[in-house]
GUGUPA-972831 format. One record per residue (C-alpha): z, x, y. Coordinates in Angstrom, 2 decimals, padded with zeros to 5 digits. Each point is the difference from the previous one (the first is absolute). Example, Ala and Ser with C-alpha at 12.3 -4.5 7.8 and 13.67 -1.06 7.14 Angstrom:
@c3: 007.80&c1: 012.30&c2: -004.50
@c3: -000.66&c1: 001.37&c2: 003.44
end
This chain:
@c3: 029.65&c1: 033.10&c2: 011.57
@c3: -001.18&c1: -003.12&c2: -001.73
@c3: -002.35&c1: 000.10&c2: -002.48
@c3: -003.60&c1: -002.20&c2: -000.67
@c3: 000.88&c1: -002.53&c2: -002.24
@c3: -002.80&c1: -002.41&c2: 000.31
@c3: -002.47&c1: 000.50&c2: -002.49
@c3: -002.83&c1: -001.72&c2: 002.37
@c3: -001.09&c1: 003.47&c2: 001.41
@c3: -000.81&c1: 000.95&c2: -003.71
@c3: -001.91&c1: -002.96&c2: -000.67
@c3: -002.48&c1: 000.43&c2: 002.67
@c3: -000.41&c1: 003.88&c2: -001.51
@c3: -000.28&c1: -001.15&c2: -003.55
@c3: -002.56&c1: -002.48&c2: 001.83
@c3: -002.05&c1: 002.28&c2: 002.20
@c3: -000.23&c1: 002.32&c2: -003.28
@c3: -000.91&c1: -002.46&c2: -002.54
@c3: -001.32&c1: -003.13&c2: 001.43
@c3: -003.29&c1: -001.30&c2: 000.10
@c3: -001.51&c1: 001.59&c2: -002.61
@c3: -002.25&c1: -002.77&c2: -000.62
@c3: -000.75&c1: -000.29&c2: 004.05
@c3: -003.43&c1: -002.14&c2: 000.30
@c3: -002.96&c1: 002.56&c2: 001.12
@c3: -002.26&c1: -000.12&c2: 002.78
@c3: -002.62&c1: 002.02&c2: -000.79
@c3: -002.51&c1: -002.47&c2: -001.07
@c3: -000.58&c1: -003.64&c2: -001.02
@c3: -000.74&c1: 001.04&c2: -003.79
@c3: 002.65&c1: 002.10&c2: -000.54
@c3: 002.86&c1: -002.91&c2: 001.43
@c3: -001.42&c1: -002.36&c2: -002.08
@c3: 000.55&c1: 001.88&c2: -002.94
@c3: 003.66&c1: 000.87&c2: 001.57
@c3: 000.60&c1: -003.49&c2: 000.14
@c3: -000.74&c1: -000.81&c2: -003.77
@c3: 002.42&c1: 003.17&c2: -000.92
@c3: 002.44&c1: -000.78&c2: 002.34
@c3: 000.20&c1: -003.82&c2: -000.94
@c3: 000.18&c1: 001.15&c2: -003.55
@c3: 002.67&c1: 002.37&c2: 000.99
@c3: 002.87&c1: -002.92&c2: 002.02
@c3: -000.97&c1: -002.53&c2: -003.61
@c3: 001.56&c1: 002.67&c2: -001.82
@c3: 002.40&c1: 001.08&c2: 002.59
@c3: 001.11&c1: -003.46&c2: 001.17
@c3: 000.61&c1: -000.87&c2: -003.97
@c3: -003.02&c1: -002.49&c2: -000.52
@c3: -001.59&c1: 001.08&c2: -002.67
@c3: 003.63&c1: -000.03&c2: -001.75
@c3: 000.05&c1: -004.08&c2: 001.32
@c3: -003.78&c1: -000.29&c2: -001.71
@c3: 001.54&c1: 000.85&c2: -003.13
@c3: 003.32&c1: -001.86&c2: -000.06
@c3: -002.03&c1: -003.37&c2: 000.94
@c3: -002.63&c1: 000.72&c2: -002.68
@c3: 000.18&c1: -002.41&c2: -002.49
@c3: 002.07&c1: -001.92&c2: 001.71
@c3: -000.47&c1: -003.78&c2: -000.10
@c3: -002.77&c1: -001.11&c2: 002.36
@c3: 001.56&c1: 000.13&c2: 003.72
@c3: 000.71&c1: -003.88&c2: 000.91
@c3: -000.56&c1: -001.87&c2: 003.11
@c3: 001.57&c1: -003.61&c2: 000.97
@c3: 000.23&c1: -002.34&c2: 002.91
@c3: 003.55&c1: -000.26&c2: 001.15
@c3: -000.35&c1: -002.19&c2: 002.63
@c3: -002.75&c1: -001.40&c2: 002.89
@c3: 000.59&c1: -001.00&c2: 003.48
@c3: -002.12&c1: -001.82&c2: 002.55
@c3: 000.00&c1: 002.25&c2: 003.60
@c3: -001.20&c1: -000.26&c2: 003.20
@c3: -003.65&c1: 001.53&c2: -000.49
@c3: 000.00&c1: 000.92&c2: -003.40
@c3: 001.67&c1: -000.75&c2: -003.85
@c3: 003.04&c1: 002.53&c2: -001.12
@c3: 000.25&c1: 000.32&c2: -003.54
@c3: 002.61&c1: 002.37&c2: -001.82
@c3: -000.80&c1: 001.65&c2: -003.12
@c3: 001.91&c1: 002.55&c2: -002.45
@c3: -001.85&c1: 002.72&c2: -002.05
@c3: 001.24&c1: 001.79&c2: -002.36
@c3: -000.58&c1: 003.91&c2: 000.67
@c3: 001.53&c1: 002.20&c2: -002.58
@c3: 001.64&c1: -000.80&c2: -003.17
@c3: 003.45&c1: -002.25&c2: 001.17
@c3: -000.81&c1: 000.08&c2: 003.84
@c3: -001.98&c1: -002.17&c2: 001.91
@c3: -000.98&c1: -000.51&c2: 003.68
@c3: 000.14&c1: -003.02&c2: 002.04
@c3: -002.54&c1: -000.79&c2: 003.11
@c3: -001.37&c1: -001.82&c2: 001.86
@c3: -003.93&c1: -001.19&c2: 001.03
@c3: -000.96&c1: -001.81&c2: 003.04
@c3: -003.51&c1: -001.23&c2: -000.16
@c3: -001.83&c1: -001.68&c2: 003.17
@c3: -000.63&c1: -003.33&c2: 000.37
@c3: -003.83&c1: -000.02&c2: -000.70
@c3: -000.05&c1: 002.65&c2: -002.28
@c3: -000.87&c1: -000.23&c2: -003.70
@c3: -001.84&c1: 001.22&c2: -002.90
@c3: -003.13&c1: -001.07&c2: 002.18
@c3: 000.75&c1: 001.05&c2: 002.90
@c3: 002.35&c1: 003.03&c2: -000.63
@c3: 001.12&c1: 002.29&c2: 002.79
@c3: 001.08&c1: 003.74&c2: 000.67
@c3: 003.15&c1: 001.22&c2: -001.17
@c3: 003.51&c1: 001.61&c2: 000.57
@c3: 003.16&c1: 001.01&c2: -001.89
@c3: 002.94&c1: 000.09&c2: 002.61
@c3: 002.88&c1: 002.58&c2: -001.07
@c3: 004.02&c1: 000.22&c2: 001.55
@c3: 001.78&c1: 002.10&c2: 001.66
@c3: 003.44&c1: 000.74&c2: -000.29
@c3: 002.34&c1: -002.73&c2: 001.27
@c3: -002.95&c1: -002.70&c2: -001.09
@c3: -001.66&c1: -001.55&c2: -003.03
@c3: -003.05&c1: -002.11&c2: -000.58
@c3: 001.69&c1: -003.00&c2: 001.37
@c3: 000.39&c1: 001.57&c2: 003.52
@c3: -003.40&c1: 001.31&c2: -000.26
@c3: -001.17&c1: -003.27&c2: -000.60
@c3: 002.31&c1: -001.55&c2: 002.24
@c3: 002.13&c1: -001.60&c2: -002.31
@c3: 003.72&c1: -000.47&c2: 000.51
@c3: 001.54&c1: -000.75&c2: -002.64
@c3: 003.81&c1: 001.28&c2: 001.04
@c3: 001.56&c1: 000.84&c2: 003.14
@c3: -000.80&c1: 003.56&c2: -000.49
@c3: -003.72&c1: -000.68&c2: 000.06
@c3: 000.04&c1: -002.63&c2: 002.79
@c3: 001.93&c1: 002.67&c2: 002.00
@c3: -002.40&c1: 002.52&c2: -000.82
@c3: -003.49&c1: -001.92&c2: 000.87
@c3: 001.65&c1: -000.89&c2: 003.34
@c3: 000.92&c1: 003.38&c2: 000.78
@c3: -003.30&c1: 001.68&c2: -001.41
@c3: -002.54&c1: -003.15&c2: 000.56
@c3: -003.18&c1: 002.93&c2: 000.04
@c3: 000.91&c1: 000.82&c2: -003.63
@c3: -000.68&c1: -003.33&c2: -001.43
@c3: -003.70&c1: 001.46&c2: -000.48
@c3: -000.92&c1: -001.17&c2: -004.07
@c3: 000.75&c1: -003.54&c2: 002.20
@c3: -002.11&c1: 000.96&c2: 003.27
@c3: -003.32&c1: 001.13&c2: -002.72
@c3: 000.21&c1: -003.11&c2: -001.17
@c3: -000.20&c1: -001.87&c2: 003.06
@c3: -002.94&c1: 002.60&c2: 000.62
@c3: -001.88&c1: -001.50&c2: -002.73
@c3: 000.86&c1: 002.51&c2: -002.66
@c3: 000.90&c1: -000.73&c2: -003.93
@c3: 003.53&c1: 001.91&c2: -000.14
@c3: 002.09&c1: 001.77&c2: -002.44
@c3: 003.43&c1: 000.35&c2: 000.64
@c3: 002.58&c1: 001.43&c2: -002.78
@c3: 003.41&c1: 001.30&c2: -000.33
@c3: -000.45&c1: 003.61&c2: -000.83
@c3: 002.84&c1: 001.63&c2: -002.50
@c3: 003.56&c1: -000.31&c2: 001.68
@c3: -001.02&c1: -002.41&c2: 002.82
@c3: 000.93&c1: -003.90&c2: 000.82
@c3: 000.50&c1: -001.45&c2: -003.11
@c3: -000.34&c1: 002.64&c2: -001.83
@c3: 003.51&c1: 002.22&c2: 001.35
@c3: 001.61&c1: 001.39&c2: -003.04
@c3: 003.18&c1: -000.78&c2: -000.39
@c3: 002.27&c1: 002.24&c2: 001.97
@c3: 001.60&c1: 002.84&c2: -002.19
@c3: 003.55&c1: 000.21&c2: -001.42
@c3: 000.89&c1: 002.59&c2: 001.48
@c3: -000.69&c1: -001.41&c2: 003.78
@c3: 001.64&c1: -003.00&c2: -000.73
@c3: 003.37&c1: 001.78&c2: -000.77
@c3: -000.46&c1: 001.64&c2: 003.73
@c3: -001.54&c1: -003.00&c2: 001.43
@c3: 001.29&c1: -002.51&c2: -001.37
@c3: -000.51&c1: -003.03&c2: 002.22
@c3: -003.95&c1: 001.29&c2: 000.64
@c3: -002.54&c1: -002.40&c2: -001.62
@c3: -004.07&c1: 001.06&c2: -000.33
@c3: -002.13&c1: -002.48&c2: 002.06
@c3: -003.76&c1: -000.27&c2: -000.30
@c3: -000.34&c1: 001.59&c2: 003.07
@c3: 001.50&c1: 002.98&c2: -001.37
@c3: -001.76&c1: 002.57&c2: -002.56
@c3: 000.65&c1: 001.94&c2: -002.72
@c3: -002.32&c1: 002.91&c2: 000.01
@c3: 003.04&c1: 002.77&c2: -000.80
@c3: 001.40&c1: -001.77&c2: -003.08
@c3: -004.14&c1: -000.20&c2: -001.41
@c3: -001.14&c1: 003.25&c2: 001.50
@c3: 003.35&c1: 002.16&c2: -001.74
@c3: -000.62&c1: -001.84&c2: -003.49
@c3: -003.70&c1: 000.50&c2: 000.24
@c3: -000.17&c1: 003.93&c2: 000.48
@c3: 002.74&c1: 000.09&c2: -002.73
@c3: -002.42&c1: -001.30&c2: -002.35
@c3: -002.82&c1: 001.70&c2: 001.18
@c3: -001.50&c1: -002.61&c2: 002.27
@c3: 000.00&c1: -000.92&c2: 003.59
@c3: 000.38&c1: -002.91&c2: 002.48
@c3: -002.91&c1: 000.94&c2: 001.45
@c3: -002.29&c1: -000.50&c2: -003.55
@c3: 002.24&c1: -003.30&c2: -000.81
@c3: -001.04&c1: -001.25&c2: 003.36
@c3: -004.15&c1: 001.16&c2: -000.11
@c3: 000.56&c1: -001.22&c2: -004.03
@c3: 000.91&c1: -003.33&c2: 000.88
@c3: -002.18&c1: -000.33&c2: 003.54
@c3: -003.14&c1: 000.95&c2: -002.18
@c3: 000.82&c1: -003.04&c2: -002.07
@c3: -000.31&c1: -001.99&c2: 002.87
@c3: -002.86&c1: 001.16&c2: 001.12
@c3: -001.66&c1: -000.49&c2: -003.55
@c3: 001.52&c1: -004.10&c2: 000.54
@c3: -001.76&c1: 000.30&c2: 003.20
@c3: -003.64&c1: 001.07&c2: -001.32
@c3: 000.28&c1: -002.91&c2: -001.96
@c3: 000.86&c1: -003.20&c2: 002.32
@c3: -003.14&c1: -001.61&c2: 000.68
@c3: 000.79&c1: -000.46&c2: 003.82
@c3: -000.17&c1: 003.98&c2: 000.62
@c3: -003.75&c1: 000.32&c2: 001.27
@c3: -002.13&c1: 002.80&c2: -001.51
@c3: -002.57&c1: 002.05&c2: 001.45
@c3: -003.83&c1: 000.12&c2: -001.24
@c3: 001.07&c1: 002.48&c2: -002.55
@c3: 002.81&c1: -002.43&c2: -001.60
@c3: 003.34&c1: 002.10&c2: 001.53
@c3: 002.35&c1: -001.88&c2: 001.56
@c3: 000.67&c1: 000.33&c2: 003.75
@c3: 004.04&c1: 001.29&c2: -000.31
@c3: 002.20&c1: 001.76&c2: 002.52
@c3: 003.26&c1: 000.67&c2: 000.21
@c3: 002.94&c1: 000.63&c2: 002.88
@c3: 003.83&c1: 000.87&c2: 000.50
@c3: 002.53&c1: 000.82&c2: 002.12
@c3: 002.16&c1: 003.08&c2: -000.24
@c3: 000.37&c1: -000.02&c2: -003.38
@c3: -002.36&c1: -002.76&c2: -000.77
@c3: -002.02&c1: 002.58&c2: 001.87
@c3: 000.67&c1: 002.58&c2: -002.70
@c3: -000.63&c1: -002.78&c2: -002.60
@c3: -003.53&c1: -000.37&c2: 001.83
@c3: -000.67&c1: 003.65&c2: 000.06
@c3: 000.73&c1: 000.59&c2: -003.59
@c3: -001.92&c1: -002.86&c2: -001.66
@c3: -003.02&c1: 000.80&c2: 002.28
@c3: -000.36&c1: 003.61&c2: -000.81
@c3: 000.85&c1: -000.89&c2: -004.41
@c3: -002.39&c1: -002.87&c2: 000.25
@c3: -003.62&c1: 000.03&c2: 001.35
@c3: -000.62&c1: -004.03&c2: -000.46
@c3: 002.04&c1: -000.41&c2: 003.65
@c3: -002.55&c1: 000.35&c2: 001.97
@c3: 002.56&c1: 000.43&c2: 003.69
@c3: 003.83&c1: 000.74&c2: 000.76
@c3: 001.78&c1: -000.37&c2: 002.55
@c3: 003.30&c1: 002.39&c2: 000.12
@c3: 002.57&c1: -001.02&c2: 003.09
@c3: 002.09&c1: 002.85&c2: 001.08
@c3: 000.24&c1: 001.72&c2: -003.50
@c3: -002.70&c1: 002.86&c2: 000.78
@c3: 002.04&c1: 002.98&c2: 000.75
@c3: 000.49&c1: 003.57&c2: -001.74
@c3: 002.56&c1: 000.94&c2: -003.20
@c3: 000.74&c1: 002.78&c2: 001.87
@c3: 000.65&c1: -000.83&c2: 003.80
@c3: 001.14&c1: -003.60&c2: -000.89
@c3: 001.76&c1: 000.03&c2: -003.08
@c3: 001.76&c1: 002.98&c2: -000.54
@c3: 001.58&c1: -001.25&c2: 003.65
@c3: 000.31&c1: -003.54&c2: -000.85
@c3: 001.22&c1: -000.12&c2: -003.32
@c3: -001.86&c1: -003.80&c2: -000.60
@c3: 000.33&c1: -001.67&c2: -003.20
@c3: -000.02&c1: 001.14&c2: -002.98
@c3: -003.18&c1: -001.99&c2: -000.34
@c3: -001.83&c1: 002.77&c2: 001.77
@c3: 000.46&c1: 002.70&c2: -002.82
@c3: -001.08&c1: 000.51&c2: -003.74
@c3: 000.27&c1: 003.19&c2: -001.85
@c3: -001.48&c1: 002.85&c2: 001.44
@c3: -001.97&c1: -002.05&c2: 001.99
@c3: -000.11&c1: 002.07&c2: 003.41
@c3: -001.09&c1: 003.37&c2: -002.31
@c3: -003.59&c1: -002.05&c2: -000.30
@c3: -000.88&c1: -001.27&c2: 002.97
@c3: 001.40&c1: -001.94&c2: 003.55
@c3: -000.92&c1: -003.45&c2: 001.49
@c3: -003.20&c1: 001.03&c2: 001.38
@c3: -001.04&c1: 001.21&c2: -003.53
@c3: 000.92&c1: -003.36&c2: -001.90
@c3: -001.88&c1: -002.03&c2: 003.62
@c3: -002.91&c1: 002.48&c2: -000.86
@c3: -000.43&c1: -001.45&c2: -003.27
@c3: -000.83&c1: -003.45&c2: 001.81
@c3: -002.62&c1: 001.28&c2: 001.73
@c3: -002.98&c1: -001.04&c2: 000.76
@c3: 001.53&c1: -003.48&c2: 000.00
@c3: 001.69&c1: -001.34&c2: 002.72
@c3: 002.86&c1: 001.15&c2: 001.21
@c3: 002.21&c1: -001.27&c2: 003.01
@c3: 003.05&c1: 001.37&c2: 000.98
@c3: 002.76&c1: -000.73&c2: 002.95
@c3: 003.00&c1: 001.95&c2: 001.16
@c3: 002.13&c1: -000.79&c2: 002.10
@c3: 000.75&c1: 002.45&c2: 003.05
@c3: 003.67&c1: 000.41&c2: -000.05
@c3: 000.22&c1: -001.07&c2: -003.90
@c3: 003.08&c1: 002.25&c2: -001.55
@c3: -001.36&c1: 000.43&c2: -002.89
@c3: -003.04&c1: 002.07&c2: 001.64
@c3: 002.38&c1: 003.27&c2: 000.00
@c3: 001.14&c1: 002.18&c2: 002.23
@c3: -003.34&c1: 000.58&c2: 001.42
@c3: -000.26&c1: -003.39&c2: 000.47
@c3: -003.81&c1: -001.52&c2: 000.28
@c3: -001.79&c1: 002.80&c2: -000.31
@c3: 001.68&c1: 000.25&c2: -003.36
@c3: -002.19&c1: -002.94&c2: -001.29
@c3: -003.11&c1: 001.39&c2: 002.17
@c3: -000.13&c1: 003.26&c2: -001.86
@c3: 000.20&c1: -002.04&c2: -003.16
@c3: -003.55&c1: -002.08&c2: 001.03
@c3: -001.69&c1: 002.87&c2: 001.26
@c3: 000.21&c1: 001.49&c2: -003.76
@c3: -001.06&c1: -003.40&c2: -001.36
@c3: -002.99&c1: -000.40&c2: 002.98
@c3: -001.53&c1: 003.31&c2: -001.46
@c3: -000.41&c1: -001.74&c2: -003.41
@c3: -000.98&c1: -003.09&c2: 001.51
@c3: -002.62&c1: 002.25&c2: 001.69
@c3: -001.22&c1: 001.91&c2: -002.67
@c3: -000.72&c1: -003.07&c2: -001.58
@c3: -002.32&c1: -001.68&c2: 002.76
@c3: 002.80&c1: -002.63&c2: 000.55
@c3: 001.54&c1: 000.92&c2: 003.28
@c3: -000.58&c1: -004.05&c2: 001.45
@c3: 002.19&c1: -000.96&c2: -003.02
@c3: 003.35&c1: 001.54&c2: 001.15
@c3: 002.51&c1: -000.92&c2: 003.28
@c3: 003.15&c1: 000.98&c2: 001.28
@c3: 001.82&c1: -001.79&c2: 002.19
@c3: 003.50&c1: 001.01&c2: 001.82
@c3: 001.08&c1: -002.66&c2: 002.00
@c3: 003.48&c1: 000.74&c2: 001.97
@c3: 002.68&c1: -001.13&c2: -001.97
@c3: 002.01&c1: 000.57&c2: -002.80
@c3: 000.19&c1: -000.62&c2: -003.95
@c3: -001.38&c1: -003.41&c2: -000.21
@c3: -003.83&c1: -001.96&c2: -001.20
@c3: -001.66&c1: 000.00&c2: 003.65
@c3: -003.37&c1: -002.01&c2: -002.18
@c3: -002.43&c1: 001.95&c2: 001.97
@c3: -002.19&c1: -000.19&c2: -003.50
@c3: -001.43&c1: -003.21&c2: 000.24
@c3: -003.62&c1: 000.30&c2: 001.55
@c3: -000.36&c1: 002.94&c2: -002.37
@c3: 000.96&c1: -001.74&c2: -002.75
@c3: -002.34&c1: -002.34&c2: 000.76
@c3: -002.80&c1: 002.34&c2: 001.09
@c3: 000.45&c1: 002.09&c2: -002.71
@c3: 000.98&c1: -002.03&c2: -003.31
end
């Protein structure tokens, strides 16, 4: 008789016994605010930012520069590098309307990748044959480019291990592989996600780290409008796992005021203990705290739109209604807090792809 040597089934024990012990409550509006202030406190120290507060403190003052500036169709491109953490820096890009300026400044967005792109497909850049193969195949996913054309200021970056910044692939895989080359389109989210949680740190808080820095650039540029109490009008949107980027920097950072997540909202537990997604998805005892819809609670009352697509894999084995259960949890905090206009869902038929259903929202709502 053959034995059970998967250790999945023991995972979803250890998960149904331990999980969620910081699950968002819905027993009163009072009572989840003050869960959200513990539980954000809780994924800082969990995801390893506070340890990234102290490493960069008193660290020379991060720099920004002007790398390059291009004349488009609609609007100027201009690519800038900031530095982030002590020896790393982050390159991206922002696309600013014709018409807009410090005096007449507009709404704003910061556009995040998925897998298999970078901020020059999302601005629909190609720059290699890899990209232009990718923005012909995936057109939809161009979106950092289609918010521009939508009147939108736009902030566009290459988060850690993506486009230009792949790391160099690993000894050991080039003695296996050793006629396989890194391209921009690839990422490297294993070889920064395995060294991180070695050192106590996580991909996840190296990514909201270094997003948060752009978003502090952002506050600043005089074309981001304001409203009448001086905060800048800022969203931000993703696919897959630009969607997770979204998600995360939303729920750590209360100055984006909407996000957009594209076919990332689905459970730890009926998605990715069946999936097995990127490394990108975990951090150290992440899943004991809380699941997606308790990090998308933490965005709330702020708007919040979500898509999924129908027949998307990545769903889990119970498919859409995976992602369904997921926003019902996060509807009841929306509710509690008088916010219930301020959150969709939309499941178009399809699979894993951007289907841009966000737009009127976006604009309705930011």
């Amino acid at each position: 008789m053959e034995g059970n040597y998967s250790f999945r089934q023991f995972f979803q024990y250890v998960y149904q016994k331990d999980g969620r012990s910081a699950a968002c409550p819905h027993t009163g509006g009072k009572e989840l605010e003050k869960w959200q202030h513990d539980f954000r406190k809780a994924l800082w120290e969990r995801l390893g930012l506070n340890r990234l507060s102290a490493l960069a403190d008193g660290a020379e003052s991060p720099g920004v520069r002007l790398v390059s500036s291009c004349r488009e169709e609609g609007y100027l491109r201009q690519k800038y590098v900031m530095q982030t953490l002590p020896f790393v820096e982050m390159p991206f890009y922002v696309l600013i309307p014709d018409g807009v300026d410090a005096k007449n400044p507009a709404r704003a967005m910061l556009t995040f990748p998925a897998h298999g792109a970078n901020k020059n497909t999302v601005c629909g850049i190609a720059e290699t044959p890899e990209e232009t193969e990718k923005i012909k195949a995936a057109p939809d996913e161009c979106y950092g480019r289609e918010f521009v054309r939508r009147g939108y200021v736009v902030f566009c970056p290459d988060p850690p291990g993506y486009g230009e910044r792949v790391e160099p692939m690993p000894s050991e895989d080039k003695s296996f592989l050793p006629n396989r080359e890194r391209s921009s389109m690839d990422s490297s989210c294993k070889d920064l996600a395995q060294t991180a949680e070695a050192l106590g740190l996580s991909l996840t808080g190296l990514t909201v780290w270094e997003l948060r820095r752009l978003v502090d650039y952002a506050c600043g540029r005089p074309e981001v409008k304001k409203d009448a109490l001086g905060h800048p009008r800022i969203g931000c949107a993703g696919f897959s796992g630009g969607g997770a980027d979204s998600m995360w920097l939303a729920a750590l950072d209360e100055r984006i005021r909407l996000a957009v997540i594209s076919g990332y909202i689905h459970g730890y537990y009926d998605s990715l203990l069946e999936c097995h997604l990127c490394p990108c998805n975990y951090a150290p005892s992440l899943w004991l705290l809380g699941d997606i819809c308790d990090i998308c609670s933490l965005i709330a009352p702020r708007p919040l739109f979500a898509e999924n697509g129908t027949t998307d894999v990545e769903n889990g084995p119970c498919g859409i209604a995976g992602p369904s259960s997921q926003m019902e949890k996060i509807r009841q905090a929306y509710t509690l807090l008088g916010a219930s206009e301020a959150l969709e869902h939309r499941t178009p038929e399809g699979v894993h792809r951007w289907y841009g259903k966000c737009y009127s929202f976006v604009d309705r709502m930011l």
